[in-house]
Steps between C-alpha positions, in 0.01 A plus 500: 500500500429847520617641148565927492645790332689769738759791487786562698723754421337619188512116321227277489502144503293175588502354782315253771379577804586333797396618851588854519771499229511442165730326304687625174433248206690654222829281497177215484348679162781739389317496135163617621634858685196615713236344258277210691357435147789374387553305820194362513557392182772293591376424876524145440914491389541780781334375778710237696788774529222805554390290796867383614620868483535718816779772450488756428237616690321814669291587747141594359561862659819560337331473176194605283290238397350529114202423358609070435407476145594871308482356178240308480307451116125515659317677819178293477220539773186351525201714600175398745674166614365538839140425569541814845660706232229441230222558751650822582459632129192326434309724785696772304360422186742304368375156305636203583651312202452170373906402474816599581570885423881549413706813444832606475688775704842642306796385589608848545260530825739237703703650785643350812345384837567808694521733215312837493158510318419814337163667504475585109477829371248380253286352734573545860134477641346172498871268526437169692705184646384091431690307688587132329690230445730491190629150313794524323545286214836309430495296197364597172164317461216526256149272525605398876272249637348586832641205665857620354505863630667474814827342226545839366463740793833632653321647790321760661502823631306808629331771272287797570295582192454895541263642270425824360094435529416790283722373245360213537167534437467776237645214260361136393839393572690525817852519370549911586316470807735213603909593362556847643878478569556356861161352532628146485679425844656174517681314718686447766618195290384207330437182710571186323207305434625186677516742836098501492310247557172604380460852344139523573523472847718836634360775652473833354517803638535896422512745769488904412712717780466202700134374452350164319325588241532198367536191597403114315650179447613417145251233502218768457635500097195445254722347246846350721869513313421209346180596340671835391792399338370211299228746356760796407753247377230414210554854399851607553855357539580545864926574557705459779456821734120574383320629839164383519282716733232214634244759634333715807293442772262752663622801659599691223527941580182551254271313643568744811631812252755488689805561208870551561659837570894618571622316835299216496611162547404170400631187604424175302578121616437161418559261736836298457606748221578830743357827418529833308491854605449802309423885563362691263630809426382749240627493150762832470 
């Protein structure tokens, strides 16, 4: 299934995706309102009737599709994951590290998959796109074994990772460089795990007004799903709804200085999982 949020006529609701429509779910989970959390935390009740539903339903252009998990607990990425991407900041100056790298954007920096992206105020010079693939999580887990992961993903879905680079490297941390609001484009739903057949083997592409500048396969991950969520689990509890950000491949705007400005575009997509399309737009 293809799990979303949208609005029509001023309500939001969940929803599947099928074709060119989508489908309203709420008579299927009147208790959870627009919240995927709480439908993903009862996915496994809901979903023989979520997948024998079709009415109501919309055509995609009749309605605005939301970011598919607005309340989720965590925004965790992982950083260097791709042995292009790592190259590219190592002939920067950038070392390499010895394990995995995590950090967390805010919550508050999710918006939808063709949402606008501001240009901050407070830092509108050096903003830049990283196109990856985002796991969602869907059962609460804690110490998951690496041969257990794919048990507690829901699915997966398309992010763009815009970063403030300034803000990001005047600090030790990248949270601020990472959570300005709207920097967390998600979407344009969440594909249900058992619609993939192997996550590390989909293409991955961003184009900016038009042109690839970047493009990998998800097998070019230093440390695959697996790998990632068995080492975070041993840290954290993991809820249903997390997004997991999995990492970027080489192409990124400051290797060229090339940084994002009012009216451009960028278009994100994974193969099997659609694509995402934001312009940014300065902040007013």
């Amino acid at each position: 299934m293809k799990l979303a949020r949208f609005t029509r006529n001023g309500q939001t609701s969940l929803g599947k995706v099928v074709g060119d429509r989508v489908v309203d779910l709420s008579a299927v989970a009147p208790d959870c309102g627009h919240s995927m959390r709480r439908f993903l935390e009862q996915f496994d009740t809901l979903r023989p009737a979520a997948e024998a539903a079709s009415e109501p339903s919309y055509a995609l252009d009749e309605v605005t599709l939301e970011a598919p998990v607005g309340d989720a607990s965590k925004y965790l990425a992982i950083g260097m994951n791709y042995q292009s991407h790592a190259d590219e900041a190592a002939a920067a100056g950038v070392t390499m590290p010895k394990t995995q790298i995590w950090f967390n954007k805010q919550v508050s920096s999710i918006t939808g998959p063709y949402h606008d992206v501001e240009v901050p105020k407070a830092g509108p010079d050096m903003v830049d796109y990283e196109a990856e693939m985002g796991v969602v999580i869907g059962k609460r887990c804690r110490h998951v074994a690496r041969e257990d992961v794919r048990s507690v993903i829901a699915g997966y879905l398309v992010c763009n990772d815009v970063t403030a680079r300034d803000w990001q490297f005047r600090s030790p941390t990248y949270t601020l460089g990472k959570s300005f609001d709207t920097h967390g484009p998600i979407g344009p739903w969440i594909t249900t795990d058992d619609e993939i057949a192997d996550p590390h083997a989909l293409m991955l592409k961003l184009e900016l007004n038009g042109e690839v500048r970047q493009e990998e396969s998800t097998g070019g991950m230093l440390y695959n799903i697996f790998d990632q969520i068995e080492y975070i689990s041993k840290v954290m509890t993991l809820e249903p709804g997390d997004v997991i950000a999995t990492g970027t491949p080489a192409g990124v705007g400051i290797a060229a200085s090339r940084f994002m400005k009012e009216g451009d575009v960028v278009r994100v997509s994974v193969e099997g999982l659609g694509y995402i399309e934001n312009r940014f737009v300065n902040e007013v």
